[in-house]
Backbone as ProteinMPNN parsed JSONL, in Angstrom:
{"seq_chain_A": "XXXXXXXXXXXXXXXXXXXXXXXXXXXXXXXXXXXXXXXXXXXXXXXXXXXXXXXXXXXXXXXXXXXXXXXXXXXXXXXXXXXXXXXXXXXXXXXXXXXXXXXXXXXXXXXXXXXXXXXXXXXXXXXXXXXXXXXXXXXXXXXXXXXX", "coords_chain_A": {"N_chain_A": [[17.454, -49.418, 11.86], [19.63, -50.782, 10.936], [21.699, -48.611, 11.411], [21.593, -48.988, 13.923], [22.824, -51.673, 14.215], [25.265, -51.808, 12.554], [26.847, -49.654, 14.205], [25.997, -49.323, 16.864], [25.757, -51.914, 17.879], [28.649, -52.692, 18.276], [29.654, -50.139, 18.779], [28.414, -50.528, 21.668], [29.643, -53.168, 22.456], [32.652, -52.145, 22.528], [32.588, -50.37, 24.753], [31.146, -51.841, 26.59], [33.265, -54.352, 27.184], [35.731, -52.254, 27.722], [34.735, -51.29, 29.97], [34.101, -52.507, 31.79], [35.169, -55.682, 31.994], [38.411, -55.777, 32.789], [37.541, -55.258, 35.266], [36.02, -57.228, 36.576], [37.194, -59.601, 37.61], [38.812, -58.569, 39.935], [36.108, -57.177, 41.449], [34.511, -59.733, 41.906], [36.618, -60.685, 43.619], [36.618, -59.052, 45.516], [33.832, -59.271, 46.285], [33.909, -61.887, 47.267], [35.333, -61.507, 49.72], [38.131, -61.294, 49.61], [41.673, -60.194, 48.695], [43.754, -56.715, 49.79], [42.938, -56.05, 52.797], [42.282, -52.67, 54.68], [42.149, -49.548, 54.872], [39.909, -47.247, 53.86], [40.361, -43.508, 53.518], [37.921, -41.039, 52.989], [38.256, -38.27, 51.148], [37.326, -36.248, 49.456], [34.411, -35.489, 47.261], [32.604, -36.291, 44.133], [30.163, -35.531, 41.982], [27.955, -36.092, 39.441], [25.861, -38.008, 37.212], [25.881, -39.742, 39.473], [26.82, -39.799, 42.66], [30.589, -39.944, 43.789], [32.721, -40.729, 45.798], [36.067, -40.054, 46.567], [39.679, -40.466, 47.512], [42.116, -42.069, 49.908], [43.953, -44.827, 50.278], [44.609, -46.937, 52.56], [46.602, -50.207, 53.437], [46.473, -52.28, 55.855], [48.715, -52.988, 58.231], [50.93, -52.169, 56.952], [52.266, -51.613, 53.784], [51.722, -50.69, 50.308], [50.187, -47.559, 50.084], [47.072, -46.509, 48.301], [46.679, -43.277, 46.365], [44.201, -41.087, 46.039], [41.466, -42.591, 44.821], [38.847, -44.334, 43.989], [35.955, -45.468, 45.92], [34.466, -48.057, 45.739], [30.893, -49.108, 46.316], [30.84, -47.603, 49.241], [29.293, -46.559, 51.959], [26.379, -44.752, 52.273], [26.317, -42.34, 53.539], [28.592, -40.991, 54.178], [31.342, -38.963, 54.498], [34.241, -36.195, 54.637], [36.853, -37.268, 55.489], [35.944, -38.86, 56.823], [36.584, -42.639, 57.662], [36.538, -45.903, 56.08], [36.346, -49.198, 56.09], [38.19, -51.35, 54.084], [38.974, -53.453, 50.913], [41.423, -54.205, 48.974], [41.399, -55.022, 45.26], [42.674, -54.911, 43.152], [41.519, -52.776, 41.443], [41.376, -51.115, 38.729], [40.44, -47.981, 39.184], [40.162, -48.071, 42.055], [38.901, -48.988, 44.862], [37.195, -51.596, 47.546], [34.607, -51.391, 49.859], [34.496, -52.828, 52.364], [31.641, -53.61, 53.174], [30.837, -54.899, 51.216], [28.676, -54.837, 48.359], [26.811, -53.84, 45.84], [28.531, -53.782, 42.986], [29.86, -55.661, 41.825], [27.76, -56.828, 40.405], [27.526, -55.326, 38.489], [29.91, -54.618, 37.277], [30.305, -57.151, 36.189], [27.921, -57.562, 34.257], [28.452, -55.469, 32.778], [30.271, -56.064, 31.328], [29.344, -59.09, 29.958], [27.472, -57.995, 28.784], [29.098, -56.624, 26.524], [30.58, -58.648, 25.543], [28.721, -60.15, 24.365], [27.335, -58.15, 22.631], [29.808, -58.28, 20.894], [29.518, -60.815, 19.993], [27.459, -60.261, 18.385], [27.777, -58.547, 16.398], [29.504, -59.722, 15.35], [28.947, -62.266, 14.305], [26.911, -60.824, 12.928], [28.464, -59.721, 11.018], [29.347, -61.545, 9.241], [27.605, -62.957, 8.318], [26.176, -61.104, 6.602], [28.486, -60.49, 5.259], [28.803, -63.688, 3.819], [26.713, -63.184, 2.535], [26.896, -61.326, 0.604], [28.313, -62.653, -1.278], [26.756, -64.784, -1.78], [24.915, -63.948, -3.205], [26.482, -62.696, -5.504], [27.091, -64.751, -6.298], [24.925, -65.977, -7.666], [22.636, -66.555, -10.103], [21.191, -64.227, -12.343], [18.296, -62.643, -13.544], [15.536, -63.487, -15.173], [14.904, -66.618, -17.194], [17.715, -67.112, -16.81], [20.516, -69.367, -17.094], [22.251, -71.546, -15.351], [25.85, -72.752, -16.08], [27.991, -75.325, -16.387]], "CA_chain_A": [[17.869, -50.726, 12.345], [20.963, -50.798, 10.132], [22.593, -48.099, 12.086], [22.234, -50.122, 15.694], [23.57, -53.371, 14.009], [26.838, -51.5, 12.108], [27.023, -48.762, 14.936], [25.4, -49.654, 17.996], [26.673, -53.098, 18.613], [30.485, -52.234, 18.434], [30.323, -48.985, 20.559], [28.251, -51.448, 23.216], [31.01, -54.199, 22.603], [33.652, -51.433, 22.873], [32.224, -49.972, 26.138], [31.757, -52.898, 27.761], [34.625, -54.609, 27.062], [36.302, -51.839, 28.362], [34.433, -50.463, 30.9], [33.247, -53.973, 32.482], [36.057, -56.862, 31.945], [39.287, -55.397, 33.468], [37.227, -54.809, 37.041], [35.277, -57.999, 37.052], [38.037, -60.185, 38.426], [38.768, -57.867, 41.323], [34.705, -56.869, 41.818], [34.56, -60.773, 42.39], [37.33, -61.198, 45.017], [35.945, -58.27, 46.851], [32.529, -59.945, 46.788], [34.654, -63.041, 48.105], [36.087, -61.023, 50.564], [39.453, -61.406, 49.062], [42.355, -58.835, 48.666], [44.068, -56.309, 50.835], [42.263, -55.144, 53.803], [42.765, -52.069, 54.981], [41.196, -48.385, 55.325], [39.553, -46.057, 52.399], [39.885, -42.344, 53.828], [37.6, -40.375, 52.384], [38.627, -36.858, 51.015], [36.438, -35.344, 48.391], [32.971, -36.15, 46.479], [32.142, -35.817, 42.837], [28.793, -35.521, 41.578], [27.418, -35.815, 38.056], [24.886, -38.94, 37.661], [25.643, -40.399, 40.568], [27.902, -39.161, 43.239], [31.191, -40.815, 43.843], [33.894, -40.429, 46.705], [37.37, -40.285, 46.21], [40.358, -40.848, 48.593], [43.366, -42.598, 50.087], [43.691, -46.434, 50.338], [45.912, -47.388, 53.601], [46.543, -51.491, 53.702], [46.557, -53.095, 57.29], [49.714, -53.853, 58.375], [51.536, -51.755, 55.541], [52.036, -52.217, 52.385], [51.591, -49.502, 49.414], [48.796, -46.916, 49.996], [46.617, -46.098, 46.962], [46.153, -42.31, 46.39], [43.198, -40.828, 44.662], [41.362, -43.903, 44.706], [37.019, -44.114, 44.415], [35.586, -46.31, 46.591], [33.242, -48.68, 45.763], [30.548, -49.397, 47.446], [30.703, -47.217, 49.948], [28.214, -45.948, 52.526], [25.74, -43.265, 51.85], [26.561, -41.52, 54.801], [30.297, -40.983, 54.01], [31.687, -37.634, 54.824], [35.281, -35.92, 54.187], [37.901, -37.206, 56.723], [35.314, -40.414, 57.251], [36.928, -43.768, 57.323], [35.932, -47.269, 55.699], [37.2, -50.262, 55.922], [37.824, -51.541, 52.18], [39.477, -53.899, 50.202], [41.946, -53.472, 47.781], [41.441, -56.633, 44.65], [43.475, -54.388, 41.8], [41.054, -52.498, 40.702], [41.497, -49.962, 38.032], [39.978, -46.966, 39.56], [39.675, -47.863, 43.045], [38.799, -50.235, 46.206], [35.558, -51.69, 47.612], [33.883, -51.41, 50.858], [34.233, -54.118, 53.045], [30.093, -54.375, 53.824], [29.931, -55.171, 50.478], [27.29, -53.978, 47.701], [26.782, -54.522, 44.253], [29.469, -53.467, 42.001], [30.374, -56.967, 41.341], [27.389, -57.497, 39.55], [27.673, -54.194, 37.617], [31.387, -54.926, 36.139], [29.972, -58.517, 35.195], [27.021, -56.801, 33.573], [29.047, -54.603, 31.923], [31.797, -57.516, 30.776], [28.649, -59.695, 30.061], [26.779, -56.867, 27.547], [29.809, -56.188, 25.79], [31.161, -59.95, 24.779], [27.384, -60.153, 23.536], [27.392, -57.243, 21.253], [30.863, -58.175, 20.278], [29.585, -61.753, 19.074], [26.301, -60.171, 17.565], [28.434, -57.706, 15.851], [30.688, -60.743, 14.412], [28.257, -62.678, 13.553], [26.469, -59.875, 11.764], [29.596, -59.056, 9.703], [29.689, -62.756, 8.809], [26.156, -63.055, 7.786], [26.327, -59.615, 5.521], [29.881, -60.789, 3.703], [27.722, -64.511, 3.36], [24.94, -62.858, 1.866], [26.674, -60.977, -0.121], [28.897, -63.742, -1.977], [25.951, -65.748, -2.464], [24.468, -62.906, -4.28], [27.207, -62.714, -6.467], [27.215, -66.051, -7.122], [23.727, -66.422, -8.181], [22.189, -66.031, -11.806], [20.419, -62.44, -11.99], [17.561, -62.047, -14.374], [14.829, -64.288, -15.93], [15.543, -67.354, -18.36], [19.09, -67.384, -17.073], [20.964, -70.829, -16.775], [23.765, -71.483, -14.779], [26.522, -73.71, -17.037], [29.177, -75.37, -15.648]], "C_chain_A": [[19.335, -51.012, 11.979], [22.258, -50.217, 10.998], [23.31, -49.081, 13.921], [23.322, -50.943, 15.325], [25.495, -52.697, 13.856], [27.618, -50.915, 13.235], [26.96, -48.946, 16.292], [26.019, -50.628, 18.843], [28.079, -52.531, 18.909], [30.788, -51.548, 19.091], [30.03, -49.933, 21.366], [29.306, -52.263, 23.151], [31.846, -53.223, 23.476], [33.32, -51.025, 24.819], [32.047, -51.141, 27.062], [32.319, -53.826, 27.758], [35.554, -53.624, 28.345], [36.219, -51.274, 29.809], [34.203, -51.672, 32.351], [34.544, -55.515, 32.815], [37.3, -56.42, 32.668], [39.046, -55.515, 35.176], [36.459, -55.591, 37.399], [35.669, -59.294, 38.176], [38.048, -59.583, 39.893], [37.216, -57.564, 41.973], [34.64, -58.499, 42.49], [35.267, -61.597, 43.639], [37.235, -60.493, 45.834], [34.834, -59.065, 47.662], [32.921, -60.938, 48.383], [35.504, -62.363, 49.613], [37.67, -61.249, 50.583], [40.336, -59.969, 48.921], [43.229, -58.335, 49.808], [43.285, -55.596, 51.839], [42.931, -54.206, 53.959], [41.571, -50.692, 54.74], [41.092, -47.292, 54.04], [39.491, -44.729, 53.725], [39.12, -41.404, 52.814], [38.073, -38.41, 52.203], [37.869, -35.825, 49.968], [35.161, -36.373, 47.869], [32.964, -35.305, 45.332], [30.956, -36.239, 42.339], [28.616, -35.498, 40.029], [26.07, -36.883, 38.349], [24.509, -39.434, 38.882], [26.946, -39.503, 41.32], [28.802, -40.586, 43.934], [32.402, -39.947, 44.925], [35.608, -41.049, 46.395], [38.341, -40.166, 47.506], [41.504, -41.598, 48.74], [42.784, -44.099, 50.766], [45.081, -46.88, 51.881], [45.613, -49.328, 54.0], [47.058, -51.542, 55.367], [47.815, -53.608, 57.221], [51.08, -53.469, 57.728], [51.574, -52.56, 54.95], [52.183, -50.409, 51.906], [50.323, -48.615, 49.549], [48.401, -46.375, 48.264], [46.387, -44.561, 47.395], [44.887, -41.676, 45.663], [42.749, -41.664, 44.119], [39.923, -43.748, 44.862], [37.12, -45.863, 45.571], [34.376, -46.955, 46.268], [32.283, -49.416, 46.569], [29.952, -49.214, 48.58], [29.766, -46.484, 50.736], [27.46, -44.969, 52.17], [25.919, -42.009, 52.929], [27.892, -40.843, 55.212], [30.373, -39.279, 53.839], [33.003, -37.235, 54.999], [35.757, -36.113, 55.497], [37.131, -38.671, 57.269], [35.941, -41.545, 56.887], [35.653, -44.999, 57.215], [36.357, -48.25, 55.528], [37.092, -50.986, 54.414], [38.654, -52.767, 51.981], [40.03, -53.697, 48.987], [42.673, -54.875, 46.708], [42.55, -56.105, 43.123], [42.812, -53.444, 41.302], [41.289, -51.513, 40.028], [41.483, -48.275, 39.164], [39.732, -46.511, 41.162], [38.807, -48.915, 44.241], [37.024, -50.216, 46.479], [35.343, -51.867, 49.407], [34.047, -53.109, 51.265], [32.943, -54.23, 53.371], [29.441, -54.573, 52.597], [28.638, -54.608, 49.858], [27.493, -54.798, 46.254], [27.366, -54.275, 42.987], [29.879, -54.368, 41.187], [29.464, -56.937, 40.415], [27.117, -56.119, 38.57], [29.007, -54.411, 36.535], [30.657, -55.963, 35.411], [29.086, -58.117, 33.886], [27.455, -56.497, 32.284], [29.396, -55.605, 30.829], [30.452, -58.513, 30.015], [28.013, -59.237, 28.095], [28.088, -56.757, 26.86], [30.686, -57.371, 25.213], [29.782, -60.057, 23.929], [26.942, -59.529, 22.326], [28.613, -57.706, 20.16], [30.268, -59.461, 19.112], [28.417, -61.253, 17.976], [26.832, -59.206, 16.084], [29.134, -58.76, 14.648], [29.975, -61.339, 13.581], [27.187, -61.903, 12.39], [27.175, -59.616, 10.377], [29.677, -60.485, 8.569], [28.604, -63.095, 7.945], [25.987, -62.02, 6.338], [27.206, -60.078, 4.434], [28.947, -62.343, 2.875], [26.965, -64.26, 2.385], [25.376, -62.053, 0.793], [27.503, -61.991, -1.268], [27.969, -64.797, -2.827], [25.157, -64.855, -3.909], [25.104, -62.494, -5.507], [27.356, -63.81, -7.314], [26.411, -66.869, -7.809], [23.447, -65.819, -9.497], [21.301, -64.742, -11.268], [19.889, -62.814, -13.264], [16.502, -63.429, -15.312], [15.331, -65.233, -17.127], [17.382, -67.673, -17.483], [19.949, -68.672, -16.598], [22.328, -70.842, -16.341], [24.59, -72.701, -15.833], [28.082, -73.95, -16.338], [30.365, -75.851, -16.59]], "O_chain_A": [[20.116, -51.469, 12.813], [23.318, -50.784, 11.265], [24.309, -49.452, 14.537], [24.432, -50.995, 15.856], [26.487, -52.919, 14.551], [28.76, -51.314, 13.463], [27.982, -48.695, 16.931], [26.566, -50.51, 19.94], [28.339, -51.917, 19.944], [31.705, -51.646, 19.906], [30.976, -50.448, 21.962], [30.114, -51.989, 24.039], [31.884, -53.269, 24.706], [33.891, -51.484, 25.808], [32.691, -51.343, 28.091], [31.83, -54.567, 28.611], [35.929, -54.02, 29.449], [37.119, -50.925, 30.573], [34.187, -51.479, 33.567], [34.568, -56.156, 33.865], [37.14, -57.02, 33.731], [39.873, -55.744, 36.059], [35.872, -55.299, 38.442], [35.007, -59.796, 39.084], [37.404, -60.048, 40.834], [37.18, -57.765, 43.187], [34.728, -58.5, 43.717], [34.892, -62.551, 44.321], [37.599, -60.815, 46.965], [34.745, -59.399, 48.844], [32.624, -60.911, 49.577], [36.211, -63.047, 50.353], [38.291, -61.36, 51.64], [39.815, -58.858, 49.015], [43.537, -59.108, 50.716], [43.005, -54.423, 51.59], [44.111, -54.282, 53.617], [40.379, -50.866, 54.485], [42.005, -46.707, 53.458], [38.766, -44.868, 54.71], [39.738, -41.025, 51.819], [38.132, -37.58, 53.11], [38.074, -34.612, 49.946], [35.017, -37.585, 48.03], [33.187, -34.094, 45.299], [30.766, -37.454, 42.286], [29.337, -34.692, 39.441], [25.355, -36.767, 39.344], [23.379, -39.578, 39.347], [27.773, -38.783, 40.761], [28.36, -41.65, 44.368], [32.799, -38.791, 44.773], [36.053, -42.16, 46.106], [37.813, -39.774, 48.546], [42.051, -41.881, 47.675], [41.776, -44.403, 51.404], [46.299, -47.016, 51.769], [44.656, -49.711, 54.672], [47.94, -50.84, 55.862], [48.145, -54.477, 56.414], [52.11, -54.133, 57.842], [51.242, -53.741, 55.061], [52.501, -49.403, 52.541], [49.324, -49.097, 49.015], [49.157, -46.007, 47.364], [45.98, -44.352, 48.538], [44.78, -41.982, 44.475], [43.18, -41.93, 42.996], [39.575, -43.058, 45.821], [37.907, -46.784, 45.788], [33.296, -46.418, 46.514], [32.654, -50.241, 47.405], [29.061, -49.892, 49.091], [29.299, -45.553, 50.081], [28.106, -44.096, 51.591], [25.523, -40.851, 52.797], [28.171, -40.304, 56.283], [29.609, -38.562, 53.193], [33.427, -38.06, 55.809], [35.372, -35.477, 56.478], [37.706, -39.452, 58.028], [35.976, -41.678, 55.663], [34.557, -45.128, 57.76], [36.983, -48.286, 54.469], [36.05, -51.112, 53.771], [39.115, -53.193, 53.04], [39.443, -53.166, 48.044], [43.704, -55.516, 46.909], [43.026, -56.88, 42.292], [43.493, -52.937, 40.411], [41.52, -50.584, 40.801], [42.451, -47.73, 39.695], [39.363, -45.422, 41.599], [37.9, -49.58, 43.74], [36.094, -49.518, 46.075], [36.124, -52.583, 50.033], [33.8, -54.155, 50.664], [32.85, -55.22, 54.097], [28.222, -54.546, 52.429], [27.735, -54.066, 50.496], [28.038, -55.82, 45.836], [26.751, -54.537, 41.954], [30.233, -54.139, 40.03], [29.974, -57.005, 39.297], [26.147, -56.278, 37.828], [28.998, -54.359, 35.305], [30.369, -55.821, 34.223], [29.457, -58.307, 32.728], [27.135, -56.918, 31.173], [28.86, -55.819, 29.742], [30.979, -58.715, 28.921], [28.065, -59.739, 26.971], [27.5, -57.14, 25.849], [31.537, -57.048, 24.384], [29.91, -60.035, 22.705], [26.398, -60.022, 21.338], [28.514, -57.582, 18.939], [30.384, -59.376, 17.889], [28.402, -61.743, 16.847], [26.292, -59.25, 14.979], [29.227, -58.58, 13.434], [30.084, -61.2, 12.363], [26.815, -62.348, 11.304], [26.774, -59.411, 9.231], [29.993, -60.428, 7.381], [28.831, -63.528, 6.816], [25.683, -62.421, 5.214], [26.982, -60.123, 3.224], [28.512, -62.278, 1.725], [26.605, -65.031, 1.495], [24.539, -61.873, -0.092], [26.964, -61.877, -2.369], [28.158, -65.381, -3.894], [24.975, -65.126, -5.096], [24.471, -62.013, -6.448], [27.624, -63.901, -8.512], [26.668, -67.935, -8.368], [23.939, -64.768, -9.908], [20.902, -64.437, -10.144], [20.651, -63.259, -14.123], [17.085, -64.205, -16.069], [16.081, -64.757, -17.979], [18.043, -68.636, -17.874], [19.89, -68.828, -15.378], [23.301, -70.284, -16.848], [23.856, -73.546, -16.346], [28.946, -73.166, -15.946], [31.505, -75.962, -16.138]]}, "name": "protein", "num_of_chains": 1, "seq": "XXXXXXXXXXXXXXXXXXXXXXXXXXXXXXXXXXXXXXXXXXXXXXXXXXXXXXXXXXXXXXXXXXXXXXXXXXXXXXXXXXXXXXXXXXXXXXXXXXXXXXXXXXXXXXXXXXXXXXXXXXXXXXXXXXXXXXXXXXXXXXXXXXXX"}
């Protein structure tokens, strides 16, 4: 139990903190349909857990294209040289599908779990130093009288 509390919490903080808060803003103005429109080409797929497509970001109208950019979001049916219409809100790693999905509530998630650990974490540390002050500050051992 010890290990979760000292160990556990803080990586989860750490991870989602980092992994979750940076991309929740932008996940949100995708949702909103906010951002730059414009076209995800797809050019490669990477597989491990899940499989993820990577690619070039071209804004409507110009603007700056993103290179080497995932797409979130994006169709299951997506195939090298396949276009998608996307949105582009800042995100770290990569743009989102204009038909919409659920990434948004994955960053939040993330961002969500990892302020949670952070406070359980704090308040743990706070509770522990507490506990141990009082312990110091208490009489130890039968008969013994505090004197002020």
């Amino acid at each position: 139990m010890k290990f979760l509390l000292w160990v556990g919490l803080p990586l989860l903080a750490l991870l989602g903190l980092a992994l979750g808060v940076p991309d929740v803003a932008p996940a949100w103005q995708a949702k909103s349909g906010d951002g730059t429109a414009g076209t995800f080409i797809a050019r490669y797929e990477t597989c491990g857990r899940n499989c993820t497509w990577h690619g070039d970001f071209v804004p409507d109208g110009g603007g700056t294209p993103r290179n080497d950019v995932i797409v979130y979001d994006g169709p299951d049916d997506l195939t090298s040289g396949a276009t998608v219409a996307a949105r582009d809100t800042g995100a770290r790693r990569g743009v989102f599908a204009a038909q919409g999905g659920g990434t948004w509530l994955l960053f939040t998630g993330l961002a969500v779990a990892g302020v949670l650990a952070a406070i359980g974490w704090v308040a743990s540390l706070v509770h522990a130093i507490a506990s141990r002050c009082r312990t110091r500050r208490e009489p130890t051992g039968p008969g013994t009288s505090v004197q002020g």
